[in-house]
FIGU-921694 format. One record per residue: residue in three letters; x, y, z of N, C-alpha, C, O, CB in turn. Coordinates in steps of 0.02 Angstrom, whole numbers, plus 50000, padded with zeros to 5 digits. Glycine has a CB too. Example, Ala and Ser with C-alpha at 12.3 -4.5 7.8 and 13.67 -1.06 7.14 Angstrom:
# residues 2
ALA506604971650390506154977550390506604983550390507124983450423505654977650452SER506424988850354506844994750357506455000250394506705005750402507044997050286
# end
This chain:
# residues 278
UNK567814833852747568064838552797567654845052794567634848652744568814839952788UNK567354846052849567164852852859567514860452841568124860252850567094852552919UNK567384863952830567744872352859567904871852899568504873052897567444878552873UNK567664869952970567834871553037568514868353029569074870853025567334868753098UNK568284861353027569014855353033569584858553002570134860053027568914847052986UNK569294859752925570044862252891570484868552930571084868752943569874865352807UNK570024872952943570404879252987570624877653050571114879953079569954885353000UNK570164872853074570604870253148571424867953137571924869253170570164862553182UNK571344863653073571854856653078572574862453034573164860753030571424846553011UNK572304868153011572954870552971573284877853026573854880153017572644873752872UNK572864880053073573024883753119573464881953165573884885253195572564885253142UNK573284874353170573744872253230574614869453181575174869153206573224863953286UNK574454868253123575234865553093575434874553064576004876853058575164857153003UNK575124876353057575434886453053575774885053119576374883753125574654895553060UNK575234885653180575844886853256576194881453254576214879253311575534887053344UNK576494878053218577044871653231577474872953185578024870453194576814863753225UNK577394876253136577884878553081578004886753076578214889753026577584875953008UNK577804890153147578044896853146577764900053103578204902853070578644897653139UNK577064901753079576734904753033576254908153071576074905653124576504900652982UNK575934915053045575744917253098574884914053092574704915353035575914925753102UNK574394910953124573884907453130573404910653087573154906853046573694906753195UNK573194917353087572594920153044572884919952951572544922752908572414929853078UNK573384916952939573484916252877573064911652851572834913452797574074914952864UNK572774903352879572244899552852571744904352837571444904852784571994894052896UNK571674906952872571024910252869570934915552812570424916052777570894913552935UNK571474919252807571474923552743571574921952701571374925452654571744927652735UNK571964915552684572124912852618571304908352598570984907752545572944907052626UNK571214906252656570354902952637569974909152608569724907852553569824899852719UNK569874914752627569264920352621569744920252539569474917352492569194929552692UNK570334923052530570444924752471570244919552407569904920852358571084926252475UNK570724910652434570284908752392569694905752349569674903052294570414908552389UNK568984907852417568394908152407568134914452397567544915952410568124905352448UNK568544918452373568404927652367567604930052405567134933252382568324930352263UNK567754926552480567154928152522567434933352576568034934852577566804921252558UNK566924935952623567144937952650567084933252751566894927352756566904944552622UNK567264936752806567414932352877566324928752886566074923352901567834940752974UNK566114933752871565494930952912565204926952868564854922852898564954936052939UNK565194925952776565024921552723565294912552755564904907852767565504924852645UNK566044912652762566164907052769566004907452856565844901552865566874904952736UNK565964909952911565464907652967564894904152963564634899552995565254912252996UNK564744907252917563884905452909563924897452871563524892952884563364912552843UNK564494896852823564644889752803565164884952850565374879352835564964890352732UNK565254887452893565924885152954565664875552948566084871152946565744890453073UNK565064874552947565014867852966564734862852890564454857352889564434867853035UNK564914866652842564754863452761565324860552751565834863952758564594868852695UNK565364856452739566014850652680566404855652641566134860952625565564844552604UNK567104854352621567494857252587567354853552523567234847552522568174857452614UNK567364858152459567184853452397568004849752387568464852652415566844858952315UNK568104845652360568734840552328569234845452296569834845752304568444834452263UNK568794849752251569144856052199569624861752276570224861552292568174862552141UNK569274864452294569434870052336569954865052405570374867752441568554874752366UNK569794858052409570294856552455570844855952411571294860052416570164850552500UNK570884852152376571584852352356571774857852326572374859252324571744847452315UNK571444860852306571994870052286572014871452369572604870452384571374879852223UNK571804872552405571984875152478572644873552503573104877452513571524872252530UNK572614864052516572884861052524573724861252497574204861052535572494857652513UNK573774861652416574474864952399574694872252410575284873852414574574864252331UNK574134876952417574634883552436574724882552494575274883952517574414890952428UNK574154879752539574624879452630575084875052620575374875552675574174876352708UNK575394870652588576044868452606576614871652562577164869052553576064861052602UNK576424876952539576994881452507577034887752582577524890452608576664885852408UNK576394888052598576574893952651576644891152698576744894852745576134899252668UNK576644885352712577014882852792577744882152775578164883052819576714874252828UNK577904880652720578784882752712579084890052704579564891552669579074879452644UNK578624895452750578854900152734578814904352670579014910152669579274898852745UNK578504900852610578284905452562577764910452561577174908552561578174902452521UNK577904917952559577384921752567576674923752529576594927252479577654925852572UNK576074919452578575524919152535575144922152478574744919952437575254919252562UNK575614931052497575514934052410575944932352368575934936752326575534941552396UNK576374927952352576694924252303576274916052288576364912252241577514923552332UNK575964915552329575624907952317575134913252288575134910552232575354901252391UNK574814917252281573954918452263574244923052192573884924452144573304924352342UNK574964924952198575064929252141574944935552149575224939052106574724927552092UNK574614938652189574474945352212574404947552257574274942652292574134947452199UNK574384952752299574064955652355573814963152345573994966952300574534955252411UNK573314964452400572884969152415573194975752445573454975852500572444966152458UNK573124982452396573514989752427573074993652422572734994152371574154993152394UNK573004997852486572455001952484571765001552422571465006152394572825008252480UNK571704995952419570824993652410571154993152321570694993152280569925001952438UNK571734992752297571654988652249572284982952216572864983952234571434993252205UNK572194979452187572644972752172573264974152142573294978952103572314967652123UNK573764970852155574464972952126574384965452119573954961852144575184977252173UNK575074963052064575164959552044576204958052072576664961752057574804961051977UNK576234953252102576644954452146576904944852130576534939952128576254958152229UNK577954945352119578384942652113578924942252146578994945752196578444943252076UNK579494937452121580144938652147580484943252126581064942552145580514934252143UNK580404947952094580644956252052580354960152105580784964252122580234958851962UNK579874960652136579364965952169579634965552256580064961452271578364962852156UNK579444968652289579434968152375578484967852384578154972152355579914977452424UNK578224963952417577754963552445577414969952494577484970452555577904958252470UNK576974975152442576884981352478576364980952558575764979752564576524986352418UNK576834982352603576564983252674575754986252678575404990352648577094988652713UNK575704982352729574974989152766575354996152780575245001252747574554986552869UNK575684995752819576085001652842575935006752800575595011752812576815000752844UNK576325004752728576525010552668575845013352637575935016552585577025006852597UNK575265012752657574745013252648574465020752687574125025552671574485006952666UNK574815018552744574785023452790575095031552761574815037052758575195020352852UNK575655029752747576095033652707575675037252649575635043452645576665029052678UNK575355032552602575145034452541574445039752560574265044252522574975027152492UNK574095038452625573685042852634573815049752685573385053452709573185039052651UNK574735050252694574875058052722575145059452678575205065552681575245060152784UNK575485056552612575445060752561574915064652529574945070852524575635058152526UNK574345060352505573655064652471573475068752528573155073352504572915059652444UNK573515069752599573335074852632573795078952634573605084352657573145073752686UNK574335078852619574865085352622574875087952565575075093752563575605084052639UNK574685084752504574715089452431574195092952432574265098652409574715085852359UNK573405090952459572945094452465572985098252507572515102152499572505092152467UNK573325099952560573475104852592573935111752582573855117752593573625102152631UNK574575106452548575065113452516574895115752448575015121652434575905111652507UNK574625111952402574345114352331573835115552320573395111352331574385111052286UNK573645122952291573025124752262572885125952177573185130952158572875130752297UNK572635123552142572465125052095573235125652037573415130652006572015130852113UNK573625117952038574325117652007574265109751981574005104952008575045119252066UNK574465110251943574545103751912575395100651947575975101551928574505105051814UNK575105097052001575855093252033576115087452012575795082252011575845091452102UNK576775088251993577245082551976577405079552027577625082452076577825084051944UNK577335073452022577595066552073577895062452053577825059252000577185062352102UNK578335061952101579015055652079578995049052141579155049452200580045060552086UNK578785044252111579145039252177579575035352131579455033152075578555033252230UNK580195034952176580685032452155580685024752188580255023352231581265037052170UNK581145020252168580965015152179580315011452185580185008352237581205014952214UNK579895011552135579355010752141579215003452155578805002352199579095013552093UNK579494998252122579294988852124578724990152114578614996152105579394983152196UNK578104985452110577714984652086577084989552074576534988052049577684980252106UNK577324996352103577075004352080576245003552128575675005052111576965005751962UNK576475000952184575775000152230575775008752249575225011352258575864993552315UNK576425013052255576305018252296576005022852215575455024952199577115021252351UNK576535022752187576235028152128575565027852093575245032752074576665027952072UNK575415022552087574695019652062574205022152103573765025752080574605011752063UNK574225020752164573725020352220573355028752224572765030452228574195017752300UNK574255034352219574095040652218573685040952158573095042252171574685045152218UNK573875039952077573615040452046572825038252048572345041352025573965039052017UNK572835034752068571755031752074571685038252113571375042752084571375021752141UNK571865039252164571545042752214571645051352184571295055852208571935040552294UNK571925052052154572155058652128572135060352067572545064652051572715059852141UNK571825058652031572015058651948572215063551912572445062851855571535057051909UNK572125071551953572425075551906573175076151928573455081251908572055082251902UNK573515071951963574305069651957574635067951897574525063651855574435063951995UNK575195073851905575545069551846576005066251881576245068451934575895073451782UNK576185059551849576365053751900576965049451864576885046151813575645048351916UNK577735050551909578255046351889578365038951919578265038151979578805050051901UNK578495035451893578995032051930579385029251908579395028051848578865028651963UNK580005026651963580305024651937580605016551975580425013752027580655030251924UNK581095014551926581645008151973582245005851941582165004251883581285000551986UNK582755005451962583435004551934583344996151905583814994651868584115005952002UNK582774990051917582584987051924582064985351829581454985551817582414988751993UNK582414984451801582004984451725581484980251727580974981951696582414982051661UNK581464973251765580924967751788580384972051832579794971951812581314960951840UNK580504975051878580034978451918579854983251892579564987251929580184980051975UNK579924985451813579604991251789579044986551761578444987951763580044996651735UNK579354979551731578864976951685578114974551736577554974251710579264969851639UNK578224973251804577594972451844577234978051836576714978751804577674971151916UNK577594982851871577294988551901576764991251821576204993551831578034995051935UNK576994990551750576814991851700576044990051697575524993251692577224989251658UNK576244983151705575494976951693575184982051763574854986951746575674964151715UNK575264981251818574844983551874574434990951858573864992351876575344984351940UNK574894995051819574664999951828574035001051729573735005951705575445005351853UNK574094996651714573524992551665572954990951685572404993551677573694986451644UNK573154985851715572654983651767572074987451793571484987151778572984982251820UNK572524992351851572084996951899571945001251853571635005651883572395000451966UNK571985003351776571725009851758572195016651745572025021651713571285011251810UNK572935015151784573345021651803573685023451736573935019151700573945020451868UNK573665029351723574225031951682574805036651713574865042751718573915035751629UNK575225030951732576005033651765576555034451699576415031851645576385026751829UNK577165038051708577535037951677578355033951709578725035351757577445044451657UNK578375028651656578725022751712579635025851675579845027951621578375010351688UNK579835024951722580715025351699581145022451708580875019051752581055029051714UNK581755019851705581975013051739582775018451746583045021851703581935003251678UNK582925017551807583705019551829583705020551884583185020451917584035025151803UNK584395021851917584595020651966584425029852020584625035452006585395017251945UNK584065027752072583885033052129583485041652054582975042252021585025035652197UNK584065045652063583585053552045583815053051974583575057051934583845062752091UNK584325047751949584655048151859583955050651817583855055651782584985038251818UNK583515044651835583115047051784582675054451775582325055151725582715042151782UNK582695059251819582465063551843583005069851831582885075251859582295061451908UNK583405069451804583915075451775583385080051740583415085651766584585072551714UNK582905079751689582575084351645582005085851661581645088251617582525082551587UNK581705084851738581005084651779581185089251828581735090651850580745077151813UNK580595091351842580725095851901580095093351949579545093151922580715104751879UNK580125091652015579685088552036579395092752118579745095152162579985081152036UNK578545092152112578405097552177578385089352236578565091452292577345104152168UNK578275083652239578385079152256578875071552254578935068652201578035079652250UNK579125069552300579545065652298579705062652343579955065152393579905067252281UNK579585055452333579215048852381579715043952353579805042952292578235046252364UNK580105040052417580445034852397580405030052469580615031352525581205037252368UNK580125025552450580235019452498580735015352482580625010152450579665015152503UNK581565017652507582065015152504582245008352550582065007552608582405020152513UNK582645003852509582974999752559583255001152623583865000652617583394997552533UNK583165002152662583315003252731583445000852800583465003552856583045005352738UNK583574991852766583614988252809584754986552821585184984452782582994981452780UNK584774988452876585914987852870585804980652835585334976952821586644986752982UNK586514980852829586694973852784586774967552833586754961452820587484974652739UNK586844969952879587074964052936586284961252952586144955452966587554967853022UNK585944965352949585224962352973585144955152951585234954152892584594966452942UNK584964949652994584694945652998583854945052970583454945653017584854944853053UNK583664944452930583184942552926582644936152911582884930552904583194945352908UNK581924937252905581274931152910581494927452842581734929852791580294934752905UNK581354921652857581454916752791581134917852729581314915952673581234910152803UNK580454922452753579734923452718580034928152670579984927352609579044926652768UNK580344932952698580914939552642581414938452625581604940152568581174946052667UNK581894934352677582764935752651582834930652584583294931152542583484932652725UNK582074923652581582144920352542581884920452447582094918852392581954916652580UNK581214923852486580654924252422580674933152404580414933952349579664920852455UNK580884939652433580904945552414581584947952385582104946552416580694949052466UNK581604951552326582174953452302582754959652364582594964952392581864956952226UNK583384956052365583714959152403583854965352402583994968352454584114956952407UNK583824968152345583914974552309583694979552332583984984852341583694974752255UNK582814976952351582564982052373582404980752446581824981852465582024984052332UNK582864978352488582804978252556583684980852598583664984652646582504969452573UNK584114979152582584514982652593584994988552587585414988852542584574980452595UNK584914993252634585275002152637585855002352655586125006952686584975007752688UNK586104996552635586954999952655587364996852723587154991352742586865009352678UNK587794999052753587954994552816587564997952878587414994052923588824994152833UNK587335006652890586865007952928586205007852918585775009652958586965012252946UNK586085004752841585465007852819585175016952792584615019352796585145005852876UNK585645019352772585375025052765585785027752703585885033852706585385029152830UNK586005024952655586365023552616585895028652568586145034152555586505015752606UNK585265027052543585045030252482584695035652523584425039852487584575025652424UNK584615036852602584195044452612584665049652602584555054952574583855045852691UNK585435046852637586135050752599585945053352548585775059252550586745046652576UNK585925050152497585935050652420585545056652395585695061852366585615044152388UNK584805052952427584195058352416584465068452450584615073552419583355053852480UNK584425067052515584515071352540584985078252516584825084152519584635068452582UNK585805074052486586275078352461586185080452383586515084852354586915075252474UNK585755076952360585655079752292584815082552284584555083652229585855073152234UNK584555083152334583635082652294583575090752254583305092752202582735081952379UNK583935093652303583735100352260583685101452192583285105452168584125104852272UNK584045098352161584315100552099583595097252065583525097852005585185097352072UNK583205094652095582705089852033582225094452084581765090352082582645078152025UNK582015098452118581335099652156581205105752157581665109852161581295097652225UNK580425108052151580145115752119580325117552212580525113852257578985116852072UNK580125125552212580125127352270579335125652295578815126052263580385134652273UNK579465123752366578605123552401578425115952374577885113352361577905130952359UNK579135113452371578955104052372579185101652430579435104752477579345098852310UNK579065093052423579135089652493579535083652472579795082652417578385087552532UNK579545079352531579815074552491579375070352562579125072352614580795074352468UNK579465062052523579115059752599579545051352569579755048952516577865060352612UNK579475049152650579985042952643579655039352709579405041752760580965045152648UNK579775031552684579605026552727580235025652773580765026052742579365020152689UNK580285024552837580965024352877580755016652925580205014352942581105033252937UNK581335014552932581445012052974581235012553051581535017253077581875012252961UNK580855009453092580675010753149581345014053209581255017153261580345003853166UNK581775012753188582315014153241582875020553200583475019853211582775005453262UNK582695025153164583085026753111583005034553127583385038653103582845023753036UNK582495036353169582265043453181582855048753197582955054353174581755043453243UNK583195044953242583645049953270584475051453198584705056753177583925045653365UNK584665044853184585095046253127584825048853064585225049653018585425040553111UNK584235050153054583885053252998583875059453022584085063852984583205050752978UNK583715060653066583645070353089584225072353073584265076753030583515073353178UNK584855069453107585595072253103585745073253037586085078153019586145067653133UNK585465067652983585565068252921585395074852883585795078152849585275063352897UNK584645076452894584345081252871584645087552885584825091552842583765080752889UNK584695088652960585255095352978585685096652961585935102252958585495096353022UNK585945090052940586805091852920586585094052833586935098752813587525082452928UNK586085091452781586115091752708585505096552690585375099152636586055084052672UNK585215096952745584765102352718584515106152786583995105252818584105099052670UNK584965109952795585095114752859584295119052858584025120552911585925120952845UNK583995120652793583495124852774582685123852784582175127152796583625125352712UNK582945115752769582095112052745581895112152853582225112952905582175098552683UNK581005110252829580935107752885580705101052891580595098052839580605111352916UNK580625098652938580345092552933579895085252986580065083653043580865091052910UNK579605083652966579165079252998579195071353010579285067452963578645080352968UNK579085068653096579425059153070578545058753115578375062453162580605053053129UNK578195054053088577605051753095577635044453102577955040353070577215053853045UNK577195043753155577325036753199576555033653157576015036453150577315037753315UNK576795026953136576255023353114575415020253130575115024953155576555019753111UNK575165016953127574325013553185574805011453247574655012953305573705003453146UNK575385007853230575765003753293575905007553321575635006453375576324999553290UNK576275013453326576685018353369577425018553377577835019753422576475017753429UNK577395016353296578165016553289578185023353237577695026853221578555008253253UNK578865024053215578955032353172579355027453113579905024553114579595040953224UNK578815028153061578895024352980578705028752975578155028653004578615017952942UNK578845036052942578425041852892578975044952910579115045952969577585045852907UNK579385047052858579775055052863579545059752805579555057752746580685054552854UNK579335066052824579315071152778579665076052791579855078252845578785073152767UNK579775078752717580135083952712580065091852665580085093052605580605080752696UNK579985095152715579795102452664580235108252660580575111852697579135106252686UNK580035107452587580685114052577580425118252516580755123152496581625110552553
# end
């Protein structure tokens, strides 16, 4: 069997099993660690025996809905590897987005300070890590109520090089004796009633996908207590829900009458980014 054949013949059972079609294709590039125009240029060479049958068993784990960074064991965050389980949530493109209006807002509000950063709920510490590469004179928390998702995020942040300081508890507990000029939480934020993809409600830990019965369960949380853990001339920044803008503003007015604040619409043109300054 050709390249061509194989990507033809697994594109069309993806569209018959509800998968979205460019997954052959990325799970092929990943596991020939090539890149789109390498295997073009081989589109009409034989598949070796070795590489079909490893192909062959992760596409029939991901045509049942298993998510292909759990078949490969990892996935790709802002240009470097996490190591990613059923303890972890599978870190978005989106939150990427996020991770780069944070490093532009600290370089904008801080000059010449050594800034403390907290992301809370971290799972497999794609956001805290990522700052850290990109920032190194951060001093860098994180955390997760989640003792398994400290032990990934640990190895990951090995891995990439990072020296974070990991904590394990529930939302700001661990943060009583810190005082922080940053503070980043990509909370569960999905209501409880939500229906969700087989690909998450089955293979991603629930923990870190559901906020409560409106979903807004831990920005509550954040919101009515942050002061007490945050220097003056800090921020806070949070991943939201696409539909969440308007019950998040009311939130903010009502718990922090003082702060001001910012909701930033994603590449799509939806509003996933809330910040907050105070």
């Amino acid at each position: 069997m050709t390249f061509r054949e194989l990507v033809k013949k697994y594109k069309e059972l993806c569209r018959i099993n509800d998968v979205p079609q460019e997954t052959t294709m990325l799970y092929l590039l990943e596991l020939t660690q090539s890149e789109s125009y390498d295997l073009y240029m081989n589109y009409e060479n034989e598949v070796s025996n070795e590489l079909l049958k490893k192909f062959e068993e992760g596409m029939e784990r991901i045509l049942n809905h298993e998510p292909m960074q759990h078949v490969l064991g990892y996935s790709w965050f802002y240009g470097y590897k996490f190591i990613v389980n059923k303890d972890v949530l599978i870190p978005r493109p989106e939150t990427e987005e996020l991770v780069s209006y944070i490093l532009n807002f600290i370089d904008n509000r801080f000059k010449d300070k050594n800034i403390v950063v907290a992301d809370i709920g971290t799972g497999s510490g794609a956001i805290s890590i990522s700052l850290k590469k990109e920032e190194n004179d951060l001093t860098v928390y994180a955390s997760d109520i989640s003792k398994e998702a400290i032990e990934t995020a640990k190895i990951n942040a090995k891995e990439n090089g990072a020296q974070i300081n990991f904590l394990v508890g529930d939302m700001l507990e661990p943060f009583k004796d810190i005082k922080l000029d940053v503070l980043i939480c990509n909370p569960p934020y999905i209501p409880s009633d939500e229906v969700l993809e087989d690909s998450v409600s089955e293979f991603e830990p629930h923990i870190a996908l559901f906020g409560g019965e409106d979903g807004l369960k831990y920005y509550k949380h954040i919101f009515n207590n942050c002061k007490d853990y945050l220097n003056e001339n800090s921020f806070m920044a949070f991943e939201i829900g696409y539909n969440q803008k308007e019950a998040l503003s009311k939130e903010i007015k009502k718990s922090l009458p003082e702060a001001s604040f910012e909701i930033i619409k994603d590449i799509n043109g939806k509003d996933r980014m809330l910040f907050v300054f105070l």
